[in-house]
KEMAR-911496 format. One record per residue: residue in one letter; residue number from 1; x, y, z of N, C-alpha, C, O, CB in turn. Coordinates in steps of 0.05 Angstrom, whole numbers, padded with zeros to 5 digits, always signed. Glycine has a CB too. Layout:
<rs>
R  residuo  num     n.X     n.Y     n.Z    ca.X    ca.Y    ca.Z     c.X     c.Y     c.Z     o.X     o.Y     o.Z    cb.X    cb.Y    cb.Z
R        a  NUM       X       Y       Z       X       Y       Z       X       Y       Z       X       Y       Z       X       Y       Z
...
</rs>
This chain:
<rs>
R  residuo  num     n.X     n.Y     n.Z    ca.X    ca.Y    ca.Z     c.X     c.Y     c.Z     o.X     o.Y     o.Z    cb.X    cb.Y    cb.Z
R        x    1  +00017  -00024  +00000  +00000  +00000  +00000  +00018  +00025  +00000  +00039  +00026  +00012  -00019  +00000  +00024
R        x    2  +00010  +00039  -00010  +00036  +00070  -00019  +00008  +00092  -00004  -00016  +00087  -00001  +00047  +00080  -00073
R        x    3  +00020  +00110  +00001  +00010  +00129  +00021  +00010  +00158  +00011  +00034  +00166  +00007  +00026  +00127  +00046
R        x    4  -00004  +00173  +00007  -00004  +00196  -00005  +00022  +00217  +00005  +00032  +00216  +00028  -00032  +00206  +00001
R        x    5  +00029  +00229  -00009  +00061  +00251  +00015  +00035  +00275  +00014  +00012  +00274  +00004  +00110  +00267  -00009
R        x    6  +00046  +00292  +00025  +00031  +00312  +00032  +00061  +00334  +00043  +00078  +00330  +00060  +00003  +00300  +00057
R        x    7  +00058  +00361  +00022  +00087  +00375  +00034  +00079  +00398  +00037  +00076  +00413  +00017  +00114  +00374  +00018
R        x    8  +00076  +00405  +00062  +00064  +00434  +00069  +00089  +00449  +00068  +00109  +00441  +00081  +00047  +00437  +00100
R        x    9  +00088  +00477  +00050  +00108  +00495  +00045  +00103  +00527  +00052  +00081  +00536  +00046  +00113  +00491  +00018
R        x   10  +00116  +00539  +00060  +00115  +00567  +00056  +00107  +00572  +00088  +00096  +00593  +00094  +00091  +00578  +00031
R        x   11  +00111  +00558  +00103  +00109  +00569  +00138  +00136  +00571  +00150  +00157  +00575  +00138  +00090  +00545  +00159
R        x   12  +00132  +00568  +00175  +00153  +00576  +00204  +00152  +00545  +00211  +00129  +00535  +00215  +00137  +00602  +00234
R        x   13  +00176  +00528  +00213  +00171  +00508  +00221  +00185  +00509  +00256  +00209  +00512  +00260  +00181  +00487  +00198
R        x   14  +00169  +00506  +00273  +00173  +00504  +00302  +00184  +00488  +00320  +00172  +00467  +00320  +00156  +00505  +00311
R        x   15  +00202  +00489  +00337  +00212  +00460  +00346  +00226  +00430  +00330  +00229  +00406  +00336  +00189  +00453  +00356
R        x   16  +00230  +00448  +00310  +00243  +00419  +00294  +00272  +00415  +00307  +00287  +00406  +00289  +00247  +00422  +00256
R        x   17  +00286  +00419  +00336  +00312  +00416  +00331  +00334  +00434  +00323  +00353  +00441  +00338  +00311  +00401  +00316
R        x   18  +00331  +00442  +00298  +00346  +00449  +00292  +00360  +00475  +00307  +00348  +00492  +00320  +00339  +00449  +00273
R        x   19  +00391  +00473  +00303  +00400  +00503  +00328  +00412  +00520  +00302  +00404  +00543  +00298  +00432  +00495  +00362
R        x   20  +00431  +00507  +00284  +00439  +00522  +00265  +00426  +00515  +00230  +00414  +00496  +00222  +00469  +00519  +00268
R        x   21  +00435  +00540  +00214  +00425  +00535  +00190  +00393  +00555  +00186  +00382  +00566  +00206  +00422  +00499  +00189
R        x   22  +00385  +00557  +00164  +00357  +00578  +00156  +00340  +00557  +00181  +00346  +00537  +00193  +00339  +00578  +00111
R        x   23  +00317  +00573  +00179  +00289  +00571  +00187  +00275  +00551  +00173  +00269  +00556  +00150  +00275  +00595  +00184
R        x   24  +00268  +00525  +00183  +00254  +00508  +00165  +00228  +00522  +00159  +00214  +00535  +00174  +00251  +00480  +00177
R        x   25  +00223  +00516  +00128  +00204  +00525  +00126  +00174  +00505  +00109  +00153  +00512  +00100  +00214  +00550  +00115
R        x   26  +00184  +00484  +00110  +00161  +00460  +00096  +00169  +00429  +00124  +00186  +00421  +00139  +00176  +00447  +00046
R        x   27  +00140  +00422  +00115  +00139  +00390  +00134  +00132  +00374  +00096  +00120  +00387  +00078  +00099  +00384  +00172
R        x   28  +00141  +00350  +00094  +00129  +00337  +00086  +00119  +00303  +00103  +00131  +00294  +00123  +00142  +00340  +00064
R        x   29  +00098  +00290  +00091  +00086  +00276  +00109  +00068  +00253  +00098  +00048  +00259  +00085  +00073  +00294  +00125
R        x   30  +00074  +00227  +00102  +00064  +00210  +00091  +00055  +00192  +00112  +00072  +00186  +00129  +00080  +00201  +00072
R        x   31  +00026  +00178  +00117  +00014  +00161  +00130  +00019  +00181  +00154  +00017  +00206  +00153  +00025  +00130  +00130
R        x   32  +00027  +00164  +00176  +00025  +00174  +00200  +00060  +00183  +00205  +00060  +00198  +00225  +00010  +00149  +00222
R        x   33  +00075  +00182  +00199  +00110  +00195  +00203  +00114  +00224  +00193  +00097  +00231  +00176  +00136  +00175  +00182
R        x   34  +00130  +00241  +00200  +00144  +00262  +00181  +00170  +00244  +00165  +00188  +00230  +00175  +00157  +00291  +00202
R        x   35  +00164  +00250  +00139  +00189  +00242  +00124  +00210  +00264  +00114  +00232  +00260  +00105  +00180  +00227  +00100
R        x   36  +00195  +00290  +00118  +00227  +00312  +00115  +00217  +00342  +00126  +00195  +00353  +00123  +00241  +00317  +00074
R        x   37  +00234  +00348  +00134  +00225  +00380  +00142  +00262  +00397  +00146  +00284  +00391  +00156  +00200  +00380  +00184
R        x   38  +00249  +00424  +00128  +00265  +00439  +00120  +00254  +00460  +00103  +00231  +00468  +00101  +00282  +00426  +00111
R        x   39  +00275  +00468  +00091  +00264  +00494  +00065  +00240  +00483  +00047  +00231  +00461  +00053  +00294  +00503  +00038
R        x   40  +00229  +00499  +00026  +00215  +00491  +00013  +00225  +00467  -00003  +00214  +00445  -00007  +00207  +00509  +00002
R        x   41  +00256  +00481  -00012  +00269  +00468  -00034  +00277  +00441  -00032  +00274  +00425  -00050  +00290  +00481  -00041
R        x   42  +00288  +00435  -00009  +00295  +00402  +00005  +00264  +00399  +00013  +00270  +00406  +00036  +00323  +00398  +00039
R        x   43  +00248  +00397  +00013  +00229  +00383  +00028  +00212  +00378  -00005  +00199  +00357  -00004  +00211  +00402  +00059
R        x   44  +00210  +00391  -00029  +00200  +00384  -00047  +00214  +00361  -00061  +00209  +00353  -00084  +00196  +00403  -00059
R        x   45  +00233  +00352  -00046  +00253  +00330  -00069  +00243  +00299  -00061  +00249  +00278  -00071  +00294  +00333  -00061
R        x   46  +00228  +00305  -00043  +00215  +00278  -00024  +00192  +00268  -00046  +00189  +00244  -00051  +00197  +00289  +00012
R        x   47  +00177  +00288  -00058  +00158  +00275  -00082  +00162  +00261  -00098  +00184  +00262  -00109  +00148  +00289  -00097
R        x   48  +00145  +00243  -00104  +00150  +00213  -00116  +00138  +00226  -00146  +00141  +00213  -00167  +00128  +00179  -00098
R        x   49  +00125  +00250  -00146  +00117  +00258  -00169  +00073  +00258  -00167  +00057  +00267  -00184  +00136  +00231  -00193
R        x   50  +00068  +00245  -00142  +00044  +00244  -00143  +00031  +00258  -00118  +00009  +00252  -00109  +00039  +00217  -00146
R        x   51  +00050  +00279  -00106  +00047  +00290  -00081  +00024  +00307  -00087  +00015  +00313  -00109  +00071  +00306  -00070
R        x   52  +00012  +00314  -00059  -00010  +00331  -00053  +00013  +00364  -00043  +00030  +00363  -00024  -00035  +00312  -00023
R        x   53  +00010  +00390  -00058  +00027  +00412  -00047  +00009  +00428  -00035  -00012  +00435  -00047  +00044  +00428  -00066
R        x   54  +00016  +00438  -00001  -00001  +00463  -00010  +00015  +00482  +00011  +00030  +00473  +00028  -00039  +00462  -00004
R        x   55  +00011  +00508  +00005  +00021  +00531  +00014  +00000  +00541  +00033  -00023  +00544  +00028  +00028  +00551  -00007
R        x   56  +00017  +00545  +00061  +00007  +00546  +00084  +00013  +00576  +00095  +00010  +00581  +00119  +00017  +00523  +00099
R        x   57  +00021  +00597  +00074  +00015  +00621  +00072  +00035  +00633  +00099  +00028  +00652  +00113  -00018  +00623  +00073
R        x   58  +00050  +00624  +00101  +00058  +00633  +00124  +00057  +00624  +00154  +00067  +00637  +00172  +00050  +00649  +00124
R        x   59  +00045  +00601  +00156  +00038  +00592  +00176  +00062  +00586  +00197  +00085  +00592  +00193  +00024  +00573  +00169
R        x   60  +00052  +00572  +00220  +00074  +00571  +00241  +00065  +00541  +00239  +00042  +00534  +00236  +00072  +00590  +00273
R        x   61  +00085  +00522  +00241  +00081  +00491  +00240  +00090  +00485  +00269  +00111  +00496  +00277  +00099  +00473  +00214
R        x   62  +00073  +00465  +00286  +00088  +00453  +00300  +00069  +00425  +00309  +00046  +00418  +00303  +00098  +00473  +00323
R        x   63  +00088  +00414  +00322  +00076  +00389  +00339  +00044  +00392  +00345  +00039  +00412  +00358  +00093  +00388  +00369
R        x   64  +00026  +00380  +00341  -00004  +00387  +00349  -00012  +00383  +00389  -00022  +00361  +00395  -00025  +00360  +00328
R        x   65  -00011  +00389  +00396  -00020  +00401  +00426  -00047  +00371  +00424  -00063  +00359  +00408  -00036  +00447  +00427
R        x   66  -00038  +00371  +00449  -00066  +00348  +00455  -00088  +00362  +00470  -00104  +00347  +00480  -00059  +00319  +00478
R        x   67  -00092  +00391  +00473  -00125  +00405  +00475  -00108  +00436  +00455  -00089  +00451  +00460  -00143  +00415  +00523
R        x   68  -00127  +00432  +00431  -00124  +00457  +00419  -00126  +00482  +00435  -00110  +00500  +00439  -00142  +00458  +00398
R        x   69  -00152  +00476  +00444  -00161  +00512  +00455  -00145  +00513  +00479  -00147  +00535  +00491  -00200  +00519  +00465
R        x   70  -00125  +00493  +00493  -00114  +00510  +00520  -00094  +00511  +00506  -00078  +00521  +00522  -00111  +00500  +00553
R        x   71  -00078  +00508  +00480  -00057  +00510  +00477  -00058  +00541  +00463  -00037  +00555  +00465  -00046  +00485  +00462
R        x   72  -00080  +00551  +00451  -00081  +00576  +00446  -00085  +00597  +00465  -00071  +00617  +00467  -00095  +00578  +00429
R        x   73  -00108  +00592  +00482  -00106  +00605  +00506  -00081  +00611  +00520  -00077  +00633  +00532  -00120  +00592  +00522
R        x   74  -00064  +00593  +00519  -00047  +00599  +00538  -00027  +00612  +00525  -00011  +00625  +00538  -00039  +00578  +00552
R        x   75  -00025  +00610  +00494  +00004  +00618  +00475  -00010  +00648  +00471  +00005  +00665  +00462  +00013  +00595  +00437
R        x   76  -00037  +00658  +00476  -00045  +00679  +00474  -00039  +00699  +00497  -00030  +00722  +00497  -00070  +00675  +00469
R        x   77  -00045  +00684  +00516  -00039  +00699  +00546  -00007  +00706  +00555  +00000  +00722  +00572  -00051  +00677  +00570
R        x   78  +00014  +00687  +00536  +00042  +00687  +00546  +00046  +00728  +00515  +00061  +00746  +00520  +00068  +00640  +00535
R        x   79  +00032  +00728  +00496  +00036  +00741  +00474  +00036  +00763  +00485  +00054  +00778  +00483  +00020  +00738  +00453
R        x   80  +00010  +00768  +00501  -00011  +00800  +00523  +00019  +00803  +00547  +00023  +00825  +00557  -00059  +00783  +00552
R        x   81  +00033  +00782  +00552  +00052  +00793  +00574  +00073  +00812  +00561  +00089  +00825  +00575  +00068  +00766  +00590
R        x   82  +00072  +00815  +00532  +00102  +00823  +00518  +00129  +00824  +00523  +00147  +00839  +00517  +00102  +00843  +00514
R        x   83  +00126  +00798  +00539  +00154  +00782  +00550  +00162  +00763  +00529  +00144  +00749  +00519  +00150  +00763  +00579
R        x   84  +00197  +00761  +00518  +00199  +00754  +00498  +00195  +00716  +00511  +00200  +00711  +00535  +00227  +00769  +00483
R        x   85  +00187  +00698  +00494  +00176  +00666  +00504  +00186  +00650  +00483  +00201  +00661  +00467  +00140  +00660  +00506
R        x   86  +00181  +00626  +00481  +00190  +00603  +00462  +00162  +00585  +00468  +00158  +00568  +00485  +00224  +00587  +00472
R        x   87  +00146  +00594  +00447  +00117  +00575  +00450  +00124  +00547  +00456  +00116  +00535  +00476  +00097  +00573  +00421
R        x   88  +00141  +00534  +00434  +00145  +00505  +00438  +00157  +00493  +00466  +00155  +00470  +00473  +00164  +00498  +00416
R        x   89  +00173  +00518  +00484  +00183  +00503  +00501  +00153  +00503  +00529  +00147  +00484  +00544  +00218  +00516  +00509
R        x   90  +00136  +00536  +00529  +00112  +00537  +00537  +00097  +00510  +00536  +00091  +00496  +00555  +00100  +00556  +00524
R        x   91  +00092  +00506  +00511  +00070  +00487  +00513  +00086  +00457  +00522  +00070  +00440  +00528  +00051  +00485  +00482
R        x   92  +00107  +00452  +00522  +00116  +00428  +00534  +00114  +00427  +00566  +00106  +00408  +00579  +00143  +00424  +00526
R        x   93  +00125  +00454  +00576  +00122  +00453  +00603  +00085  +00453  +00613  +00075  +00440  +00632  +00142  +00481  +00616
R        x   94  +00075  +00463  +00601  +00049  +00466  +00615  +00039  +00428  +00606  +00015  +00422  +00611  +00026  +00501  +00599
R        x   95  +00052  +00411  +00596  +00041  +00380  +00586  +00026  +00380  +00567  +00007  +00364  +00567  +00026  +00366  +00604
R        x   96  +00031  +00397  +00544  +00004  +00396  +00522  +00017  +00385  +00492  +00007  +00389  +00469  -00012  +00435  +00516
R        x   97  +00039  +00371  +00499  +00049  +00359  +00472  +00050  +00319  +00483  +00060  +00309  +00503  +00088  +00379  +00462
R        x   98  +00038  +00310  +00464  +00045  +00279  +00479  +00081  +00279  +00471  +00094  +00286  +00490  +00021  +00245  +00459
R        x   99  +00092  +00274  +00454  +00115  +00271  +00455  +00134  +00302  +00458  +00126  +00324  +00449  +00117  +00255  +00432
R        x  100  +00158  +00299  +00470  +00170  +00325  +00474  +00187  +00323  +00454  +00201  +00344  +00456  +00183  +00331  +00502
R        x  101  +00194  +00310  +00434  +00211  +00306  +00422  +00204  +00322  +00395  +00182  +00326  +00385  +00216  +00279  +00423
R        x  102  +00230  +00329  +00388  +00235  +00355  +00362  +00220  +00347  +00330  +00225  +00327  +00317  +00276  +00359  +00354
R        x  103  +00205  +00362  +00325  +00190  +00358  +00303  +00212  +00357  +00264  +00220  +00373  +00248  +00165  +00388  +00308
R        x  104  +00211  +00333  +00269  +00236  +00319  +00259  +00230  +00294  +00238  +00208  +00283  +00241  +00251  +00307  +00285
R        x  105  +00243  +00285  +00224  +00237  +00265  +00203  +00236  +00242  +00228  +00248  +00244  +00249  +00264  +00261  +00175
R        x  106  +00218  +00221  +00221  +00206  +00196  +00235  +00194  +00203  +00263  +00198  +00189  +00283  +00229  +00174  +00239
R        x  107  +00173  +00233  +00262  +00165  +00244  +00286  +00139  +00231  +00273  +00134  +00223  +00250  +00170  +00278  +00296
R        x  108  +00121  +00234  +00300  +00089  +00228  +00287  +00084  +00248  +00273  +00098  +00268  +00275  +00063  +00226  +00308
R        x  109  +00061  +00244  +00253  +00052  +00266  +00236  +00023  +00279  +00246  +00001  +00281  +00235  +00050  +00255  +00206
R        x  110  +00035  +00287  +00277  +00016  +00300  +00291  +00025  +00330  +00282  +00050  +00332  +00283  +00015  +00292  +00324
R        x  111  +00008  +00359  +00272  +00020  +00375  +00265  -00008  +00399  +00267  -00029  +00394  +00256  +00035  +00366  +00237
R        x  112  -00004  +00423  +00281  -00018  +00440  +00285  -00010  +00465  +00269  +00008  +00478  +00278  -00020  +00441  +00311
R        x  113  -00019  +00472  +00250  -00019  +00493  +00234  -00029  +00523  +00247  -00052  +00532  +00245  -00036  +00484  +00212
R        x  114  -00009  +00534  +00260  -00020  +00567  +00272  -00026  +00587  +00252  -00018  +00584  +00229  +00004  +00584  +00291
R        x  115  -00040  +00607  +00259  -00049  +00628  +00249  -00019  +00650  +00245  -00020  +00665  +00226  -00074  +00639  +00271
R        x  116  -00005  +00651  +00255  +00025  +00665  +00258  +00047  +00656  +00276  +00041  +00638  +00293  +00022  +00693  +00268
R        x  117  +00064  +00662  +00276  +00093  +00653  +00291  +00085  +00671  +00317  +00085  +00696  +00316  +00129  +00663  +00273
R        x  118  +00078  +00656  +00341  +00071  +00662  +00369  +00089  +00687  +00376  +00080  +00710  +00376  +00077  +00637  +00390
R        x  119  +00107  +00682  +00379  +00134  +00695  +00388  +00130  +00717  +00375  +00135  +00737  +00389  +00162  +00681  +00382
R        x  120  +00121  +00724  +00348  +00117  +00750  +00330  +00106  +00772  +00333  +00110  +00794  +00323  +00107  +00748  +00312
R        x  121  +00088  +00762  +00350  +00059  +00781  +00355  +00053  +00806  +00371  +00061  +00805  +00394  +00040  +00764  +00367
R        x  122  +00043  +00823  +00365  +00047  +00842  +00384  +00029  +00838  +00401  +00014  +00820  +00396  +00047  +00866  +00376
R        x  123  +00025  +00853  +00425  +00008  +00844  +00450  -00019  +00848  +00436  -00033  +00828  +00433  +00011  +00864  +00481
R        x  124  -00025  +00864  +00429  -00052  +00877  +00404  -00047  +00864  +00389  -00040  +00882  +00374  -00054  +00906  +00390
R        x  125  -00044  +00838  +00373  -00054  +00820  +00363  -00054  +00793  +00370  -00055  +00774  +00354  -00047  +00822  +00345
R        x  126  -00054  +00792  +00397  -00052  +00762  +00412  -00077  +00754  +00408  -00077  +00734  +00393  -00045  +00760  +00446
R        x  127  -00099  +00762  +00414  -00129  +00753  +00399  -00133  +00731  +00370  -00144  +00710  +00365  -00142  +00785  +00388
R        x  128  -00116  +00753  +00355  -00121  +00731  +00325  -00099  +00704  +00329  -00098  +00689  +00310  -00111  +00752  +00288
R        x  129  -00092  +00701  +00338  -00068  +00671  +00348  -00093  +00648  +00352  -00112  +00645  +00368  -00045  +00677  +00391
R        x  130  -00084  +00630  +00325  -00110  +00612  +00329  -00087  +00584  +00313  -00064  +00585  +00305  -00148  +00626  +00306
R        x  131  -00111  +00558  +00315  -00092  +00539  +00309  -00121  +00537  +00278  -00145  +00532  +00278  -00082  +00508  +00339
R        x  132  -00102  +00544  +00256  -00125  +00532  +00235  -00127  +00515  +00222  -00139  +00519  +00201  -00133  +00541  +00219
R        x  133  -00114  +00484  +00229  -00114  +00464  +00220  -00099  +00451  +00237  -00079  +00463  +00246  -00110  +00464  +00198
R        x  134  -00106  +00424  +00245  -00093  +00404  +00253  -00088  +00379  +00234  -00096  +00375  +00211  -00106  +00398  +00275
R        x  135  -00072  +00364  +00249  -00062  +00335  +00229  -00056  +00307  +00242  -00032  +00309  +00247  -00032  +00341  +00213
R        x  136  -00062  +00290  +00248  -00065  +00271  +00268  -00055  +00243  +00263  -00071  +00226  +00270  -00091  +00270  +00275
R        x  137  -00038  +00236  +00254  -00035  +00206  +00251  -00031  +00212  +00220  -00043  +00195  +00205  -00063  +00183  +00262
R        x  138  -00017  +00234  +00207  -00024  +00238  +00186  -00047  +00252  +00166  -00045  +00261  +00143  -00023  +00223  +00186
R        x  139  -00065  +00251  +00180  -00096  +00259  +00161  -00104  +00286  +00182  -00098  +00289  +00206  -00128  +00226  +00160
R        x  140  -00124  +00307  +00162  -00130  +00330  +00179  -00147  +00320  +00190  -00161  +00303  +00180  -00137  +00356  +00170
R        x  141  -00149  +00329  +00221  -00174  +00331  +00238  -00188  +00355  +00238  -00213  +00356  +00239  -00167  +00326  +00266
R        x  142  -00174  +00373  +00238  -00188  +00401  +00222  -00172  +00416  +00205  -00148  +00422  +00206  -00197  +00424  +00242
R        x  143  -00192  +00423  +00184  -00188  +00435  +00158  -00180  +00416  +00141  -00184  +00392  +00146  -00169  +00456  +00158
R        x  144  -00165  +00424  +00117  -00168  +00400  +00097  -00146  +00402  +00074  -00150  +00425  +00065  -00199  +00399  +00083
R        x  145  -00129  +00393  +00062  -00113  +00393  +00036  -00126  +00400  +00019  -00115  +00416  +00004  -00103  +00371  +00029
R        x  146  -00151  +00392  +00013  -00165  +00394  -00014  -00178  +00425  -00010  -00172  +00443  -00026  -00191  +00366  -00020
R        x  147  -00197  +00429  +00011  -00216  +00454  +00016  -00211  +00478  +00032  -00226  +00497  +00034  -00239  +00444  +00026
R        x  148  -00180  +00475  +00049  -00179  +00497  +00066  -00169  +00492  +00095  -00174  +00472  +00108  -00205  +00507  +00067
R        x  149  -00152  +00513  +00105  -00159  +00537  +00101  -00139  +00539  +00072  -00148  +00549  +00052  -00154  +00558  +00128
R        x  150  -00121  +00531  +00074  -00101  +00524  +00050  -00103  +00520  +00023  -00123  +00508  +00015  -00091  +00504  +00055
R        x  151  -00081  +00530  +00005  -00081  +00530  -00028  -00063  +00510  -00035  -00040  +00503  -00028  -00073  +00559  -00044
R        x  152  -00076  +00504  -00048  -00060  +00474  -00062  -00047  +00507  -00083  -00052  +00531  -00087  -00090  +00435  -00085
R        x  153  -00020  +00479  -00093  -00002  +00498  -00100  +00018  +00472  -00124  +00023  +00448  -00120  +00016  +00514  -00066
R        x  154  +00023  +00488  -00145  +00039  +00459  -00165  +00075  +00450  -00148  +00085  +00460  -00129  +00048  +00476  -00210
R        x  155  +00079  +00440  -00155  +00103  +00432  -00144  +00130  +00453  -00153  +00152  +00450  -00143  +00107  +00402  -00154
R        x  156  +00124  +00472  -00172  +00142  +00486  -00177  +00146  +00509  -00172  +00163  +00527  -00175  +00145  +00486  -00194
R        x  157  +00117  +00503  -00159  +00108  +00539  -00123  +00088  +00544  -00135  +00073  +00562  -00127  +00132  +00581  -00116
</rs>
């Protein structure tokens, strides 16, 4: 059985690990694993040629939180302090990630799609900080590849 890839491009990728080198900025993701995360450009080389693309506009990627709404509540409330924070290490300490481990090739393809990079925001826009898609074992639990909030996009951007 072969498994659809799925390579979300054009966001903030969060907690992947990485200390040196650019800003990852794509997950790609097949069945339930991550199979690459990085730039757009390395993470499009993973396509077998039958991938699903879509451009996530900027989004902030990270690990999916096991209760959406306290993980925004609370990444909203650390935003209103205008104390500089590290969402990913926030939401680990408060227990809202099942695994603590760095969002990384052979991580689950648990993956919460934010509204903006937490850390970015000014206190006056901590309000719009929302999660607008999730991904669970691989497949969305909210929102969708095909319908949203997201644009499918060709493989050559």
């Amino acid at each position: 059985m072969t498994h659809e890839y799925i390579i979300a491009l054009g966001g903030t990728v969060l907690g992947s690990g990485q200390t040196d080198g650019p800003v990852a900025t794509a997950v790609g993701w097949a069945a339930d694993r991550v199979l690459a995360v990085g730039s757009d450009e390395v993470v499009k080389t993973i396509s077998r040629g039958d991938s699903t693309f879509i451009d996530v506009a900027g989004c902030a990627i990270s690990q999916a939180p096991r209760d959406s709404g306290a993980a925004e509540l609370l990444l909203r409330a650390m935003v209103t302090t205008g104390r500089p924070f590290n969402s990913i290490e926030v939401l680990k300490e408060a227990g809202l990630f099942e695994d603590a481990e760095p969002l990384e090739v052979g991580a689950p393809a648990d993956l919460a799609f934010w509204s903006a990079i937490p850390e970015t925001l000014s206190t006056r826009s901590a309000t719009t900080l929302r999660i607008m898609a999730i991904v669970r074992a691989g497949a969305f639990t909210e929102g969708d590849e095909h319908t949203g909030p997201f644009k499918l996009v060709l493989p050559s951007g």
